[in-house]
C-alpha positions as CSV (number, residue, x, y, z in Angstrom):
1,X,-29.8,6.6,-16.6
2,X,-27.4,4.8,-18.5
3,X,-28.1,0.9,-19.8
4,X,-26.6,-1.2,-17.7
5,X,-24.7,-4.2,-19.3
6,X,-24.8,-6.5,-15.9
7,X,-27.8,-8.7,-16.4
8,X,-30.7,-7.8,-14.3
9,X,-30.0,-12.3,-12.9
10,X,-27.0,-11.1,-11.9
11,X,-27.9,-8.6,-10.0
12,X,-31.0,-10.9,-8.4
13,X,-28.9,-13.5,-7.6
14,X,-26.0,-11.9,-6.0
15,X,-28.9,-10.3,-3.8
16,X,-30.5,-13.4,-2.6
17,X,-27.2,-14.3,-1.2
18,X,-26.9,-11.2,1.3
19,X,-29.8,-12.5,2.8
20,X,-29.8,-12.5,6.8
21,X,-31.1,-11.0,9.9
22,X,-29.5,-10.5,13.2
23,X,-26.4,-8.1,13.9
24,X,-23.2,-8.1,15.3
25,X,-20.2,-5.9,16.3
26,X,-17.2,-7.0,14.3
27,X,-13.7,-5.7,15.2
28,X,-11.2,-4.9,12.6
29,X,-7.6,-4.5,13.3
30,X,-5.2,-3.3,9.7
31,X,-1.7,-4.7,10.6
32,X,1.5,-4.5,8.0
33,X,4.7,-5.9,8.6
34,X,8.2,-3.4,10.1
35,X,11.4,-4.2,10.3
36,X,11.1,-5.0,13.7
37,X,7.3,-6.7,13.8
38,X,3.8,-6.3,12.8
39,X,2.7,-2.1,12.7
40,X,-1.2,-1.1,13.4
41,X,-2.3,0.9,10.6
42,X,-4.2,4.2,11.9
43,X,-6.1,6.6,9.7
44,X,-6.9,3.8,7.4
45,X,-10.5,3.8,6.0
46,X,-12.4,0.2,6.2
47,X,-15.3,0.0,4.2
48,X,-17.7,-3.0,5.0
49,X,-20.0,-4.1,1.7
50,X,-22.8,-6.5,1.9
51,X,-21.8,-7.8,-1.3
52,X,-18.4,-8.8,-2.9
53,X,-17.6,-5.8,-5.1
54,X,-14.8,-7.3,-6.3
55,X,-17.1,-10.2,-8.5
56,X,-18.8,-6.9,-9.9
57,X,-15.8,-5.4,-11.5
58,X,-14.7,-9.1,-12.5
59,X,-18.2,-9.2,-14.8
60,X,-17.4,-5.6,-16.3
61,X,-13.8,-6.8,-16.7
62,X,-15.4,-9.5,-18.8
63,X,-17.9,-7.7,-20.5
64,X,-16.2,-4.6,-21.9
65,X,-15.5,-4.0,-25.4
66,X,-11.9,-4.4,-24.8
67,X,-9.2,-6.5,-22.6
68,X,-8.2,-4.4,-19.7
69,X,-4.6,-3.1,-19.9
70,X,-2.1,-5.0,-18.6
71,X,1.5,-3.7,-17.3
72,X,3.9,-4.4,-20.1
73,X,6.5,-7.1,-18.6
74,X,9.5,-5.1,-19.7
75,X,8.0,-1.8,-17.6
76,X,7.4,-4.7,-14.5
77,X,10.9,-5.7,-15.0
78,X,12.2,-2.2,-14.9
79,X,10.2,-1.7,-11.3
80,X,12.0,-4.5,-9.8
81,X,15.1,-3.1,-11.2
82,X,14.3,0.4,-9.9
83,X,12.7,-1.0,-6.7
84,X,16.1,-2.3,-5.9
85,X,18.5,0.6,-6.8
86,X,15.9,2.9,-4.6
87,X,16.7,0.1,-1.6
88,X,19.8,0.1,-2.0
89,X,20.4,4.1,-2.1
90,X,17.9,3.9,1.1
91,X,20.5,1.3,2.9
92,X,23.7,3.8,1.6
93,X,21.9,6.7,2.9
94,X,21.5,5.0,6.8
95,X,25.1,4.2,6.6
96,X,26.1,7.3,5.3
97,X,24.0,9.3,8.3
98,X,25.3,7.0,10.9
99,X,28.6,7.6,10.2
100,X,28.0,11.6,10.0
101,X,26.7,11.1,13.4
102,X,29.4,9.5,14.9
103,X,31.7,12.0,12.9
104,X,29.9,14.9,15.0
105,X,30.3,12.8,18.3
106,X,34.2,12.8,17.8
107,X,34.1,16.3,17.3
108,X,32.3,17.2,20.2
109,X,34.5,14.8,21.9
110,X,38.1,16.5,20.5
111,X,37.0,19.4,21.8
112,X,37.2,18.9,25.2
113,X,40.6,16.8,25.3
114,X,44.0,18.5,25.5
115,X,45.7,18.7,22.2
116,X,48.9,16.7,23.9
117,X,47.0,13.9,25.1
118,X,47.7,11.2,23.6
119,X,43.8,9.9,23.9
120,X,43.7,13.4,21.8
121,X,45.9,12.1,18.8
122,X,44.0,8.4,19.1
123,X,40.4,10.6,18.3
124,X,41.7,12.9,16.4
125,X,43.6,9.8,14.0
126,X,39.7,8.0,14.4
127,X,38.2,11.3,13.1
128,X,40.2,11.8,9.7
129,X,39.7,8.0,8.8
130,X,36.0,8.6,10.0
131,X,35.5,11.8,8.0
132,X,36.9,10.1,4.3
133,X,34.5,7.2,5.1
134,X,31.6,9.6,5.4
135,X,32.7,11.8,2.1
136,X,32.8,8.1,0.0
137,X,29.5,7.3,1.4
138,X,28.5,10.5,0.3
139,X,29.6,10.3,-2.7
140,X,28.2,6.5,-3.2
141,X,25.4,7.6,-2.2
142,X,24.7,10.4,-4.4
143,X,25.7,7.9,-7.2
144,X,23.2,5.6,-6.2
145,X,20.7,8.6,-6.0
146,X,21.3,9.2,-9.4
147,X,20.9,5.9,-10.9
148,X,17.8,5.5,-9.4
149,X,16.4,8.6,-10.7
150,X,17.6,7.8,-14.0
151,X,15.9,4.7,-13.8
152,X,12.8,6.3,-13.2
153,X,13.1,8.9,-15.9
154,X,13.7,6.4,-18.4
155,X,10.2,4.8,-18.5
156,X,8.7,7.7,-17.1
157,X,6.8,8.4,-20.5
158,X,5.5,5.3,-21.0
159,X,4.4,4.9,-17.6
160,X,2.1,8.2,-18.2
161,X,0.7,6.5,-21.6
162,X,0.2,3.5,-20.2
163,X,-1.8,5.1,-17.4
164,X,-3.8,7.3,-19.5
165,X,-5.0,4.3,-21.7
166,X,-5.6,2.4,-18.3
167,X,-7.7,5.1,-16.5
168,X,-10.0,5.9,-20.1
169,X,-10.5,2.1,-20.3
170,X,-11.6,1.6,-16.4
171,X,-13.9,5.1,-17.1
172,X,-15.7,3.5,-19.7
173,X,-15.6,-0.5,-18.5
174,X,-16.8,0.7,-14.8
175,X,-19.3,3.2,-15.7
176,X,-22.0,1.3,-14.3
177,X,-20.6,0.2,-11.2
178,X,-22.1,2.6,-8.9
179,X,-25.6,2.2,-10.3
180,X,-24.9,-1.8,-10.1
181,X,-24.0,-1.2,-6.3
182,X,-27.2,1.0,-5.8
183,X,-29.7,-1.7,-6.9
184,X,-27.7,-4.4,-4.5
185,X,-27.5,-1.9,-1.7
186,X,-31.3,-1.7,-2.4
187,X,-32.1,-5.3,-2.4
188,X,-30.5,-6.4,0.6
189,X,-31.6,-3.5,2.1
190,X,-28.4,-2.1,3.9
191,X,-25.9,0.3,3.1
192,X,-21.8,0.5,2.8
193,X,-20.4,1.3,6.2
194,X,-16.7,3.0,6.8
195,X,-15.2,3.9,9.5
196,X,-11.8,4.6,9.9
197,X,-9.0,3.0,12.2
198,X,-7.5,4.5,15.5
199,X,-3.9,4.9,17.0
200,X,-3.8,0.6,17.2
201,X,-5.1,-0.1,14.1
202,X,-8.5,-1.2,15.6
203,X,-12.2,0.0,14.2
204,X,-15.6,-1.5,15.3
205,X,-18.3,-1.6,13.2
206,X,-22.1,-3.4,14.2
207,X,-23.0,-5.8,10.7
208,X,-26.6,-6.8,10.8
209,X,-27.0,-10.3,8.4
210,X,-24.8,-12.7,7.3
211,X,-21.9,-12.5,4.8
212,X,-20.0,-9.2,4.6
213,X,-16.9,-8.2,3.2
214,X,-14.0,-6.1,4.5
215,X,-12.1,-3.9,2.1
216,X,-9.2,-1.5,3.3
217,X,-5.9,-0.6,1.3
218,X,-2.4,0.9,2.7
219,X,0.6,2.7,0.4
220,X,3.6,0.7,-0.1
221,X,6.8,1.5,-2.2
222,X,5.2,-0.7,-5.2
223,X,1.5,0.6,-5.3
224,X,-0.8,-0.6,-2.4
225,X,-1.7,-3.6,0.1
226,X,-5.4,-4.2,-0.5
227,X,-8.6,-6.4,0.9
228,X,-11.2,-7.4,0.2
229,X,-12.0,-10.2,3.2
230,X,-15.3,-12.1,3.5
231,X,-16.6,-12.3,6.9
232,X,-19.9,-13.8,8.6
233,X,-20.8,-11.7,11.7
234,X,-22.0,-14.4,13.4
235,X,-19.2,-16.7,13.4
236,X,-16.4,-13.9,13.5
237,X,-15.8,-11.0,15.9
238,X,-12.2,-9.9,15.3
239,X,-10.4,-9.9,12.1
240,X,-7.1,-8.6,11.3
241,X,-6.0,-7.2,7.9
242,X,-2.4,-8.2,7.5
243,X,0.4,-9.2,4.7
244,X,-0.6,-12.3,4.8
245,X,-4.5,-11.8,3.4
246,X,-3.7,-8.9,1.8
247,X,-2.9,-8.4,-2.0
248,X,0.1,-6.3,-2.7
249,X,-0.8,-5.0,-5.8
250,X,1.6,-2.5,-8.2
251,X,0.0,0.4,-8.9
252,X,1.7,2.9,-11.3
């Protein structure tokens, strides 16, 4: 068993507060934002802690023998940067499969007018404009393509330093988190609870007590939306995960 470096007061402390009797059923609903609205999340796994584990990573944070790697600003700077080029090669590429589209309606359509007609000559005059748009797009958008990939290539090796010195520093800062979470778990006397969300985003889950906390986490293009909501069963039945309590967090 390793020595932990969390004081045993800590530990005491943070398990008076989980304190509680009772139970109630506590629905959870993971929501992010679309284009056109708020999306239910399904698949997602919600974990429910009778403690905050984010506080017990904060103390390791503080006591390890070393500051925990930051993200150098220059490599942030370059995400933003390649963030941007990848949305605009995304925008490029709906333009540029629109306008195929339509290219393959008016071909369809040519071939079942009469070479004479004049409606013929209108389409066919529409299709050879439509048809250099598409190959410029095409072309754009390849160009666009390319820069982004560049862009990614270009801090690519220090992206994979940078995480290697990140994931040997959280191996050795964290290594006695789950034996921290073991005594709480066996001083409040419950356990960690998951469950995982359906087609609507929804997942019910019974809390016996007082203060829990809700921790999910969803991909996004820059690393991850994640929570880590308190909650009283008692006061709150329904709680939604969305943007809005969520920490979008950048994780290379």
């Amino acid at each position: 068993m390793r020595q932990q470096r969390v004081s045993t007061a800590w530990i005491a402390g943070a398990a008076l507060a989980l304190a509680g009797c009772g139970g109630s059923p506590v629905t959870v609903q993971v929501v992010t934002e679309g284009p056109d609205g708020p999306v239910p999340q399904s698949n997602v796994e919600v974990r429910f802690f009778p403690f905050d584990r984010d506080s017990v990573f904060d103390v390791l944070d503080t006591e390890a023998t070393s500051p925990k790697p930051e993200i150098p600003q220059d490599i942030l700077a370059t995400f933003e940067q390649i963030q941007a080029a990848q949305a605009e090669w995304r925008d490029k590429d709906v333009e540029w499969s629109e306008g195929r589209d339509r290219l393959q309606q008016l071909s369809q359509e040519l071939q079942g007018l009469d070479r004479r007609s004049r409606q013929y000559m209108e389409k066919y005059d529409q299709f050879n404009e439509l048809e250099a748009q598409v190959g410029r797009l095409e072309r754009e958008k390849k160009a666009l393509f390319d820069r982004f990939t560049e862009m990614q290539e270009s801090v690519a090796t220090r992206v994979d330093s940078f995480r290697i010195a990140r994931d040997a520093w959280e191996e050795a800062a964290y290594a006695d988190y789950f034996d921290i979470e073991t005594d709480l778990l066996k001083a409040s006397g419950k356990e960690v609870l998951a469950d995982t969300t359906n087609a609507d985003g929804f997942v019910t889950q019974g809390l016996s007590g007082s203060d829990w906390w809700v921790s999910a986490r969803v991909p996004t293009a820059r690393g991850e939306l994640y929570w880590n909501v308190k909650i009283d069963p008692g006061a709150v039945d329904t709680l939604r995960l969305t943007v809005e309590n969520g920490e979008d967090r950048l994780r290379l």
